[in-house]
N, C-alpha and C positions, 0 to 999 in steps of 0.2 A: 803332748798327750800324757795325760798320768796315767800311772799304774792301772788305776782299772778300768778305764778308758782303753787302755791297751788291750787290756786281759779281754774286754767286752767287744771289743773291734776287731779280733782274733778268731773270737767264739763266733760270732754272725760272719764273718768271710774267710771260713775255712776254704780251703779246696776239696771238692766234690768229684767225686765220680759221676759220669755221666754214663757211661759202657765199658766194660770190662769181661774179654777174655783173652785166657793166656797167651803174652807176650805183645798184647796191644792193650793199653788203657786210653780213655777218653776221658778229660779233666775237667772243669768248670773252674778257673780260673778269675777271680774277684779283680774287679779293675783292669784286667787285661783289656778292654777295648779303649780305655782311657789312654795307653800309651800313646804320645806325641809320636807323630809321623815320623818324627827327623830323629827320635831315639829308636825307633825298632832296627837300625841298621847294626844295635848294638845286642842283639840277642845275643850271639855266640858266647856274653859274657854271662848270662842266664843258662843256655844251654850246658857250658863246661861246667859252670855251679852242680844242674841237674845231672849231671853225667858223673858225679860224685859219689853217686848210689849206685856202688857194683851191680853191676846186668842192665844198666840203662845204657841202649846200644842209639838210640835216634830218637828225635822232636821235630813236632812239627807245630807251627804255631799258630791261629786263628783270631786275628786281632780282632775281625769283624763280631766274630760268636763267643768271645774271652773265652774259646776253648784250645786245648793244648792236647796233642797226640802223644804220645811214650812209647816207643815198643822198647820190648825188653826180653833179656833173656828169661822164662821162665826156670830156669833152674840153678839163677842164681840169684832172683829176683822177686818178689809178687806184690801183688797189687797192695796191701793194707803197707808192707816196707817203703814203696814208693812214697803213699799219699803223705806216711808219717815223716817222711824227710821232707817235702814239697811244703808240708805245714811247719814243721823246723824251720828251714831257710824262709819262708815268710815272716813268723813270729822274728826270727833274727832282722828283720830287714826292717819291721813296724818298730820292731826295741832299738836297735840304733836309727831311727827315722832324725833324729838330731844333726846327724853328721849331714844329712842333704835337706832337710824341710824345708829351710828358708834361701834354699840358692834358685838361682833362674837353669834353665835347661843346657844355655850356652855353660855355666858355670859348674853344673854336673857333668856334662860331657868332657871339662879340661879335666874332671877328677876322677873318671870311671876306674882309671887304672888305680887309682888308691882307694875308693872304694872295694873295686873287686876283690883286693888284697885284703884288708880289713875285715872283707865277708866271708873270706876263706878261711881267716885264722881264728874267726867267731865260728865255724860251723865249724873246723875239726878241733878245734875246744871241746864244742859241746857236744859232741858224739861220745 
């Protein structure tokens, strides 16, 4: 995908609010009901990514409704902090989308561990 394919594919699936009060958010997550069966056993590699954002204490996740739970500490946390990280690590995942576009699932999953590592050190990059 080029640059503004990118840029334009970022802008229309953002992640959304759906309900928000303190220390609970409700997300609209883009593509989440698309994930493969056999990849959701792999969340906790998503959720430590999210749990990057001081005051995110717990996730819950919604494949059926591509929605996603947060609670959080409000007093180290809040809602607009959250979404802007959630949209970070997205945007970071659609910009390197190279490193996995063209493998099969079997061939993602030999690589998650170098992925994850790769996504960690592009997110505290870019903070």
């Amino acid at each position: 995908m080029n640059s503004l394919l990118k840029s334009a594919f970022l802008y229309f699936n953002k992640i959304k609010v759906v309900h928000s009060i303190p220390g609970r958010l409700r997300l609209q997550i883009p593509g989440l009901d698309k994930i493969p069966e056999d990849m959701k056993k792999y969340e906790h590699y998503t959720t430590s990514i999210i749990k990057m954002e001081q005051g995110i204490e717990d996730i819950s996740y919604s494949y059926i409704t591509s929605k996603v739970l947060v609670k959080y500490n409000p007093q180290l946390t809040n809602e607009k902090k959250i979404v802007d990280w959630l949209n970070f690590v997205w945007k970071k995942i659609v910009e390197n989308e190279d490193v996995y576009n063209k493998m099969s699932v079997e061939e993602i999953e030999k690589n998650l561990d170098k992925f994850y590592e790769i996504l960690c050190k592009e997110l505290k990059r870019g903070r």
